[in-house]
Biotite code that builds the C-alpha atoms (Angstrom):
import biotite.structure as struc

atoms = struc.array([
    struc.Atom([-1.521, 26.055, 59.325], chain_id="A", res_id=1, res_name="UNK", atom_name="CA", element="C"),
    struc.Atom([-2.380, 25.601, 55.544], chain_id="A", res_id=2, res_name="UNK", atom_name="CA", element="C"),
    struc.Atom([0.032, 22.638, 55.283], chain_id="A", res_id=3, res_name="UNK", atom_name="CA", element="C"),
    struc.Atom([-2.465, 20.949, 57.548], chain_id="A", res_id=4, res_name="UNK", atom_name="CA", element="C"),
    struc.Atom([-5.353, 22.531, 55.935], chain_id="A", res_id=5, res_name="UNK", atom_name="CA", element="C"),
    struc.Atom([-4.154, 20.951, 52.980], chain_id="A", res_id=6, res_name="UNK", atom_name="CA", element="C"),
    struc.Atom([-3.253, 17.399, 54.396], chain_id="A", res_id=7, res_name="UNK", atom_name="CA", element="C"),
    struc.Atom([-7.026, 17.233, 55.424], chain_id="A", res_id=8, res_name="UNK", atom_name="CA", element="C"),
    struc.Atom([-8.172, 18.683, 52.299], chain_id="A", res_id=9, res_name="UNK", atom_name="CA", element="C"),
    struc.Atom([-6.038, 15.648, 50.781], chain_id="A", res_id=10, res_name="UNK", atom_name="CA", element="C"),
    struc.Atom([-7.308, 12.829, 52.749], chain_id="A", res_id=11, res_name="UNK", atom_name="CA", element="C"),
    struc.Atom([-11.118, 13.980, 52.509], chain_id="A", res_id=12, res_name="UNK", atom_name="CA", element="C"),
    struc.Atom([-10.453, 13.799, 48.598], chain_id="A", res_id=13, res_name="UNK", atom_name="CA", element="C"),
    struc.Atom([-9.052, 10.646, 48.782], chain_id="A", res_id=14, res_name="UNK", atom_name="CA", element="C"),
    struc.Atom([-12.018, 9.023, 50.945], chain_id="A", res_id=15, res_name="UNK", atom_name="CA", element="C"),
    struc.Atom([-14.116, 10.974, 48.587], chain_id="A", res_id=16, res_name="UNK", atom_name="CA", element="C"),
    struc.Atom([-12.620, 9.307, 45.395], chain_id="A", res_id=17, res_name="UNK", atom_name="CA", element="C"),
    struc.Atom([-12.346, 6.185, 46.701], chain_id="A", res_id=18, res_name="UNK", atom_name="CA", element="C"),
    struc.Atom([-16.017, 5.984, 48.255], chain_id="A", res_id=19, res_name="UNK", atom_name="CA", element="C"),
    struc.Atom([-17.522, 6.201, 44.571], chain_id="A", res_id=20, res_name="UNK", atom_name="CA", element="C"),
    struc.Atom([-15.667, 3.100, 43.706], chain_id="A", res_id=21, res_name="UNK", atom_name="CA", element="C"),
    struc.Atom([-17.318, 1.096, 46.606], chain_id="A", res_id=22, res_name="UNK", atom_name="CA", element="C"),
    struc.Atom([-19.792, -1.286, 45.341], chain_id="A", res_id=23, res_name="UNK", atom_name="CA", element="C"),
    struc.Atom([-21.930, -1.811, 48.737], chain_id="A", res_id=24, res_name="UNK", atom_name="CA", element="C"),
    struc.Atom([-23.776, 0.978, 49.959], chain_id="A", res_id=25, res_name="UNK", atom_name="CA", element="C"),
    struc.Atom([-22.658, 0.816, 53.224], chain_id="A", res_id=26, res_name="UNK", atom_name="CA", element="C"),
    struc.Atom([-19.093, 1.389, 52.458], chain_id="A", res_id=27, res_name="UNK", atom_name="CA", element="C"),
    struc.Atom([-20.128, 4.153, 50.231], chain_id="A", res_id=28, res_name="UNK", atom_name="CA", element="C"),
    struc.Atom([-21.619, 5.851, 53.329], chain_id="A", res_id=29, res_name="UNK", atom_name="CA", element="C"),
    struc.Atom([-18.437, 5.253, 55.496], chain_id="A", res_id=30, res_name="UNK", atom_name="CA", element="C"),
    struc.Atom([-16.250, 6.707, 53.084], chain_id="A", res_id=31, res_name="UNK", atom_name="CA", element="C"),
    struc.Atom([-17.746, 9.688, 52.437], chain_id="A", res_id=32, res_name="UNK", atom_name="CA", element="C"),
    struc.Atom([-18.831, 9.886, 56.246], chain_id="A", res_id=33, res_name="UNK", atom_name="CA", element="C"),
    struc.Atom([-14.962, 10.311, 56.989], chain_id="A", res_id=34, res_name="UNK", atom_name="CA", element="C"),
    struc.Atom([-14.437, 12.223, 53.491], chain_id="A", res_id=35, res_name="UNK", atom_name="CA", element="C"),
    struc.Atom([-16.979, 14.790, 55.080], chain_id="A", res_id=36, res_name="UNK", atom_name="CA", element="C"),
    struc.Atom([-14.796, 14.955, 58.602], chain_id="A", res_id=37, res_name="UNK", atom_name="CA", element="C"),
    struc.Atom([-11.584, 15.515, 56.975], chain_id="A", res_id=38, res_name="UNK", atom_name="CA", element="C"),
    struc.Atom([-13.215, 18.659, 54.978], chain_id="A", res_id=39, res_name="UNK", atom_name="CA", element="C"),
    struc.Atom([-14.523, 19.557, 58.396], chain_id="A", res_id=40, res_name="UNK", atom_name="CA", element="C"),
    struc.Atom([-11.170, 19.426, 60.053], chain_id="A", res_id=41, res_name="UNK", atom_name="CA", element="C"),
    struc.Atom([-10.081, 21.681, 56.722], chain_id="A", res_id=42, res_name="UNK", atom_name="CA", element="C"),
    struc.Atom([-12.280, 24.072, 57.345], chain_id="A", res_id=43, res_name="UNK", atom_name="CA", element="C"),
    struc.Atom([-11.717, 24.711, 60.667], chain_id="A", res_id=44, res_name="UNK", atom_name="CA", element="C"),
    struc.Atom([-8.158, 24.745, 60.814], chain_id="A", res_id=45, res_name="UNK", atom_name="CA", element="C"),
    struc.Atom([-8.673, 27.401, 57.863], chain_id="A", res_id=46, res_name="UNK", atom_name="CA", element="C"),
    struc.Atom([-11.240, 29.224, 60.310], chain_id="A", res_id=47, res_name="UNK", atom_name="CA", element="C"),
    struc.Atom([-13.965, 28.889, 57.599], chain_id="A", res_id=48, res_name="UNK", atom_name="CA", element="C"),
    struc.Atom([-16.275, 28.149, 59.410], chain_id="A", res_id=49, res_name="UNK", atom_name="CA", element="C"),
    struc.Atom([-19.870, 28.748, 57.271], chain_id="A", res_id=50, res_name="UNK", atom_name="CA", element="C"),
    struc.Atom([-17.681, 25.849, 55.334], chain_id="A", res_id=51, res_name="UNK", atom_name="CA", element="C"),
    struc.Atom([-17.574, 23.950, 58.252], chain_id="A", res_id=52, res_name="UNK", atom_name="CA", element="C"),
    struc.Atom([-20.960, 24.173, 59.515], chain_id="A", res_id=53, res_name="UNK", atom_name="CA", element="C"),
    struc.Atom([-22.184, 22.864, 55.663], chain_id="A", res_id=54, res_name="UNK", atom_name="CA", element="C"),
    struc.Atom([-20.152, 19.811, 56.272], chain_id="A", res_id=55, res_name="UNK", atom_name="CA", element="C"),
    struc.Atom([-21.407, 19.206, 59.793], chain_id="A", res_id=56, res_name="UNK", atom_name="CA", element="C"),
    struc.Atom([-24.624, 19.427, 58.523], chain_id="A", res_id=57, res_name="UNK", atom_name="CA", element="C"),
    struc.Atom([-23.580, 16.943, 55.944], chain_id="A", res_id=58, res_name="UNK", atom_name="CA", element="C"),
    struc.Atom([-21.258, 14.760, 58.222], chain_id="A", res_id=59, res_name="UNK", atom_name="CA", element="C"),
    struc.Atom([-24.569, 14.395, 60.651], chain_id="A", res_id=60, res_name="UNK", atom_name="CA", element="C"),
    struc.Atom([-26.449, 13.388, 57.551], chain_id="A", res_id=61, res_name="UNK", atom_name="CA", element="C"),
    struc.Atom([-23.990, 10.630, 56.061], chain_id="A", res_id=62, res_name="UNK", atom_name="CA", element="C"),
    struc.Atom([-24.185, 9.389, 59.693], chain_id="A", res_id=63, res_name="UNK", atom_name="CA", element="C"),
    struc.Atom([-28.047, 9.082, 60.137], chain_id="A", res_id=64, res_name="UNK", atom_name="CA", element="C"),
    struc.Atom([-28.199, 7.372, 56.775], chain_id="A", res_id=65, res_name="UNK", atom_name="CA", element="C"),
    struc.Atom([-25.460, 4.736, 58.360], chain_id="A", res_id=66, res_name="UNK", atom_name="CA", element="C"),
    struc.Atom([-27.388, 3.625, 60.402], chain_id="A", res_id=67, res_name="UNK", atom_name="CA", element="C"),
    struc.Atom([-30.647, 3.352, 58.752], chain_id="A", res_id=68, res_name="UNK", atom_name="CA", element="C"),
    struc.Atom([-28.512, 1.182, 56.696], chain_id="A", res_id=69, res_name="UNK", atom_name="CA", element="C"),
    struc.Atom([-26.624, -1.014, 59.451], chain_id="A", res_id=70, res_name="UNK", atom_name="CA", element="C"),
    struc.Atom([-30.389, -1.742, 60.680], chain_id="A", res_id=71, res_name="UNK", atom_name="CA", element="C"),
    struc.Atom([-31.499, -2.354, 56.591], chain_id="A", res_id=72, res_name="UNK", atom_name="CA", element="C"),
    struc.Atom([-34.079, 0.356, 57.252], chain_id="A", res_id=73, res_name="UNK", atom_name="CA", element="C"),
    struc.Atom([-35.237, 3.194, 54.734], chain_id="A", res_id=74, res_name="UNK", atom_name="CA", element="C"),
    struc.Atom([-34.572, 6.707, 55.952], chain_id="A", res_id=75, res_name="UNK", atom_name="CA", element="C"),
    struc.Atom([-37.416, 8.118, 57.265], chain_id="A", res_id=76, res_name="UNK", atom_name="CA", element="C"),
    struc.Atom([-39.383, 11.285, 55.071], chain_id="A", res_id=77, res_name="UNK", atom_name="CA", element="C"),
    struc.Atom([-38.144, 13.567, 58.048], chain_id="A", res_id=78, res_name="UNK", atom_name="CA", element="C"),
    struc.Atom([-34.911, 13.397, 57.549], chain_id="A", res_id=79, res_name="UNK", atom_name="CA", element="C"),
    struc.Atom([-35.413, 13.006, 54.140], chain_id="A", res_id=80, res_name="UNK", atom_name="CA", element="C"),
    struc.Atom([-36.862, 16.284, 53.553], chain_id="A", res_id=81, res_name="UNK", atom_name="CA", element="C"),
    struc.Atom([-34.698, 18.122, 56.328], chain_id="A", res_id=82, res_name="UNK", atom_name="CA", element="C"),
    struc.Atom([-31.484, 17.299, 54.874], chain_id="A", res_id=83, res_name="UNK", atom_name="CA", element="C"),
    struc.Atom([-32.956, 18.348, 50.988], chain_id="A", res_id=84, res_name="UNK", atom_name="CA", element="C"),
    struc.Atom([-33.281, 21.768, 52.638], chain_id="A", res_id=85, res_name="UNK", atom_name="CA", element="C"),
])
């Protein structure tokens, strides 16, 4: 099980690394979208799961900003100030 934990853990840093050299917004936000899945996948196959739950919470908020994006919108001061919480 932590051989897998690890492969994810791998991956995730690799999308995470690689999303900071993207020079478009919108392909910084789909790296670390999937960056943020792969560290949930680690932390449940570790059965971490308050982990998890922070990168849920993060993976839901990489995915709202996606699409504000996609549409060329600004996030709106909901979400804005839910997800600084």
């Amino acid at each position: 099980m932590n051989v897998l934990a690890q492969i994810f853990g791998a991956f995730a840093l690799l999308f995470l690394v690689i999303s900071y050299l993207q020079k478009k917004r919108i392909n910084f936000l789909n790296f670390q979208f999937f960056a943020n899945i792969f560290y949930v996948l680690q932390y449940f196959v570790l059965h971490a799961y308050s982990g998890m739950v922070a990168f849920l919470i993060s993976t839901i908020k990489m995915f709202i900003f996606r699409i504000d994006e996609k549409k060329n919108k600004s996030t709106s001061i909901f979400f804005s100030y839910t997800f600084r919480i």
